[in-house]
N, C-alpha and C positions, 0 to 999 in steps of 0.2 A: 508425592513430591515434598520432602523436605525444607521448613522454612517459608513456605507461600504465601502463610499471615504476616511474616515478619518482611519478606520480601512485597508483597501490596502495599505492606505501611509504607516502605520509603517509595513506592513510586505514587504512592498519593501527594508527596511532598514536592514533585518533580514538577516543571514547567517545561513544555516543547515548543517549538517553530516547525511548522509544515511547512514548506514550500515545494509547489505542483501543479499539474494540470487539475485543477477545481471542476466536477460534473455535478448533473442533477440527475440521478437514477429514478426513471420515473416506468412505472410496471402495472399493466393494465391485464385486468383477472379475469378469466371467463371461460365458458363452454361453447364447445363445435360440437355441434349434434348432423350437421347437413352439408353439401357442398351447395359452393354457388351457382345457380344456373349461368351467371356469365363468364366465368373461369374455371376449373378445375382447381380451385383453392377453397379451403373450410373457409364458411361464415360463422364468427365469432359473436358471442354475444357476449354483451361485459356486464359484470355484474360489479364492478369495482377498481377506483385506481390508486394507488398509492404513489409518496415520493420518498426519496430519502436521496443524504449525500453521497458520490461516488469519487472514483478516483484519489487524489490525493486530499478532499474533503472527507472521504471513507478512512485514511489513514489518520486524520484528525478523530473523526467519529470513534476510532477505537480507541484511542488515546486516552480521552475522555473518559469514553466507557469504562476504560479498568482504572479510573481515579486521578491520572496527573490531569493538569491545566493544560491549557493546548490555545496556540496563536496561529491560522492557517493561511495561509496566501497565497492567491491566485485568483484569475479572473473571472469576477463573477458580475455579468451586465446588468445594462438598467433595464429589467425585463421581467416577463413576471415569471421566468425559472428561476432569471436573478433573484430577486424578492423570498421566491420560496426556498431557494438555496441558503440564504444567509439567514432566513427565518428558521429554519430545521438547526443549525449549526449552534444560533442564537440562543436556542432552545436547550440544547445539549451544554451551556456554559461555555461556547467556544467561542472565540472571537475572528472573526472572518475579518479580511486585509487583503480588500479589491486592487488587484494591479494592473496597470494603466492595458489600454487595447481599445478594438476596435468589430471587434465580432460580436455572435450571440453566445448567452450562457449554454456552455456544451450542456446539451442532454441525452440519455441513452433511455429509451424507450424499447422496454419490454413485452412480449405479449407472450402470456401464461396461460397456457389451456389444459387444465384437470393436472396444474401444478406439474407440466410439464412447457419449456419455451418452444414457441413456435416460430419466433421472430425476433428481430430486434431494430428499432427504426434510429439510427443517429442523424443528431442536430448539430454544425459545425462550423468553422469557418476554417480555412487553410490557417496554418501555423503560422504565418506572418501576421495575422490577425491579432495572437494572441501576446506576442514575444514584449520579452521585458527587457528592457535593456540595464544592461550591471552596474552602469554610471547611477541610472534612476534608485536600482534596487539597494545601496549601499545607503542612501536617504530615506527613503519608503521603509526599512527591513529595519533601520537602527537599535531601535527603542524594544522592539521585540526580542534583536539576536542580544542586547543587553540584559533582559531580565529571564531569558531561557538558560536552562541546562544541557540542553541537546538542541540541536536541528537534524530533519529529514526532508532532502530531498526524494520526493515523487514524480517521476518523469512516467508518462504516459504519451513522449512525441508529441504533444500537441501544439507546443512552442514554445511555454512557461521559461523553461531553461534552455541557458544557453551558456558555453565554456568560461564566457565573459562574467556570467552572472552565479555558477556555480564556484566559480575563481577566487571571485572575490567575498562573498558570503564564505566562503570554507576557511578563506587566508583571514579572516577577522574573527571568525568563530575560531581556531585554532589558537589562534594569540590569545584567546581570553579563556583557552582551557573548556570549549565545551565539547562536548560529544558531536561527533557527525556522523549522520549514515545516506548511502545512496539507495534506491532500488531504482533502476537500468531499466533504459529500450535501446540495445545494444542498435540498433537502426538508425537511431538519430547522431550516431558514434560521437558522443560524449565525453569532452575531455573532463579529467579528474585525477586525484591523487591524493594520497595518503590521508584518507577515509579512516575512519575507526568500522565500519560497518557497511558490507556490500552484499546484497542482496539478491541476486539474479538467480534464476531458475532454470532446468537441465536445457535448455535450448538457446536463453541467453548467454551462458556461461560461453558454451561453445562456439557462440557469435561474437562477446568480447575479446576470446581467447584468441579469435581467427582460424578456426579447426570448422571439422565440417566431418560429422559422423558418419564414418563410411558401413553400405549396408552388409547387416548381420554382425558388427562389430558390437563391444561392448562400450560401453561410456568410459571414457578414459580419465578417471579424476586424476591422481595422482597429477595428471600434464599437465592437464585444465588449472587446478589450481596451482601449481608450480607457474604456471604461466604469466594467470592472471597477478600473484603476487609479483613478479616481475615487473608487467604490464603498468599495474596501477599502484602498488606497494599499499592496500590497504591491509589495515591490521586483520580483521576478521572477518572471513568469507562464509557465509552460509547460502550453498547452493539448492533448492527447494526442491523435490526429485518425485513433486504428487504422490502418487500412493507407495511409493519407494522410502520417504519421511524425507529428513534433511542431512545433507554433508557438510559439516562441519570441517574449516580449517584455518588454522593463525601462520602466519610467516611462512605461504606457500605450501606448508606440510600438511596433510588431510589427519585432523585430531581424531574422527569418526564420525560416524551415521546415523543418526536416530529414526527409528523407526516410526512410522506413521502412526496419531494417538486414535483418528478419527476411527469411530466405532460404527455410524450411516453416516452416507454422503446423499445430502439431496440436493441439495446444488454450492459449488467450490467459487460463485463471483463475490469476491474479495478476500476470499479465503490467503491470497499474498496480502494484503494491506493488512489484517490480520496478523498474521504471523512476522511482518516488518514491526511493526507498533509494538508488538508483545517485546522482540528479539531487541528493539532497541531500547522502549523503558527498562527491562532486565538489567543492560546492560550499564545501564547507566546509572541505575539504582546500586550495581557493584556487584552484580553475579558474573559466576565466571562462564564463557561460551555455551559450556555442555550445559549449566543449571538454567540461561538463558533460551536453550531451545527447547528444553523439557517444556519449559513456560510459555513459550512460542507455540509448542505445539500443541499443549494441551488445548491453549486457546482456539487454533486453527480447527481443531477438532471438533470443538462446540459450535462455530460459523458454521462448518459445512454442513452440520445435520438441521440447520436451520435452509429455509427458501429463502431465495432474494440474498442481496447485500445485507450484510448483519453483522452484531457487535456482539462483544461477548463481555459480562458484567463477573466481577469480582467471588459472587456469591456462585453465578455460572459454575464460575471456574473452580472454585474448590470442590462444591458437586462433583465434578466431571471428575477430577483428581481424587475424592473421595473413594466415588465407585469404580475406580485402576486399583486403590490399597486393598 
């Protein structure tokens, strides 16, 4: 990949705004040798547990990791996931930006046996729990979306965003010229428009678009994004297509495909925040779409053959880009 040093320099120079459902990724390690005499379920033995940040704290995490500054927000309780969640962030250079609510700090618990999951236990409160209201967030966001170059919203449904609060964050980031990207849970049906960067993946896309893959057919891009530019008029769509790579399109019209970079997959959770994070410092650093996902993807590539939620560093990445030349 051509330019990558010079490309890193300017996104070490960038500052972002997260805004998203904020989690605590928390993965407990161990071997089943037996089954339980009171269930028909392995008993687990742990020999270790880990945390790290997830969700839209994982699109911060990467941010980080390849060198810009990163401001993240979302709700993180006074609790001791809370605690540990802004402790890990704190760690990483990031500045966490607790927004108002009334639940506990989401957590997704893991269980990993011989580095394969065997489960996953969620901590949560219903999405009114967590909702921010856009009057608040216009006060609470100021001073960040003023000294950022970009914002990402991270929707993961959980209640963070809302049309009101996505509305008006975009319409003040717009007037002062900075970059904005969305990544979608076409579920929570999410108003939005004219995005510099939209993110959704082959099953979202077709849920934004309001299409519904009839079986044995093929995936119908060409519609898809003709639609979705329609729909939402943002500038650049990259639709994520797992082991298919990504589709690329601007102004409705599909520019092309790039092929998947990943070389092993051991496990793909956050392998999207990932490839969001990459796809929008690129972009914002002034690469053009296709130089953007080469860098998106190469990044995504190095996540997946890592276990667990993971980031991918600078030095990763040109490795990885290295042994492709």
């Amino acid at each position: 990949m051509k330019g990558l040093p010079s490309l890193l320099k300017k996104i070490s120079q960038l500052r972002f705004l997260v805004i998203g459902d904020v989690m605590l990724d928390h993965y407990i390690w161990g071997d089943a040798t037996r089954i339980s005499p009171e269930a028909p379920v392995p008993v687990v033995d742990i020999a270790r547990d880990s945390w790290t940040a997830g969700g839209a704290a994982n699109v911060a995490l990467n941010i980080a990791s390849l060198g810009a500054r990163c401001t993240v927000a979302g709700f993180i309780g006074l609790d001791e996931a809370g605690e540990r969640l802004a402790a890990i962030l704190r760690e990483k250079k990031i500045t966490p930006l607790s927004t108002p609510g009334t639940g506990p700090t989401i957590v997704k618990t893991r269980v990993l046996v011989q580095h394969q999951q065997l489960c996953r236990l969620d901590r949560e409160a219903p999405p009114i729990a967590y909702q921010f209201p856009g009057s608040a967030a216009a006060e609470l966001l100021s001073p960040a979306l003023q000294e950022c170059d970009a914002v990402i919203f991270s929707d993961y449904a959980k209640g963070i965003l809302s049309d009101d609060l996505v509305d008006r964050v975009t319409k003040r980031a717009r007037a002062a010229g900075k970059f904005v990207a969305l990544d979608p849970k076409p579920r929570r049906k999410l108003a939005f428009r004219d995005l510099d960067l939209l993110t959704p993946n082959k099953r979202e896309s077709l849920e934004l678009a309001g299409m519904e893959l009839t079986p044995h057919a093929g995936y119908p891009a060409a519609e898809v994004c003709a639609r979705l530019h329609r729909l939402y008029g943002t500038k650049n769509l990259v639709i994520t297509l797992g082991e298919d790579g990504m589709l690329l399109s601007t102004g409705g019209k599909i520019l092309k495909t790039i092929p998947t970079a990943a070389r092993e997959v051991y496990d793909v959770s956050g392998a999207g925040d990932t490839a969001l994070a990459a796809l929008a410092l690129a972009l914002t650093a002034g690469a053009t779409l296709e130089q953007a996902a080469h860098f998106a993807n190469a990044a995504a590539g190095v996540v997946v053959g890592k276990l667990g939620t993971a980031t991918v560093t600078p030095a990763e990445l040109q490795a990885y880009v290295a042994q492709e030349s």
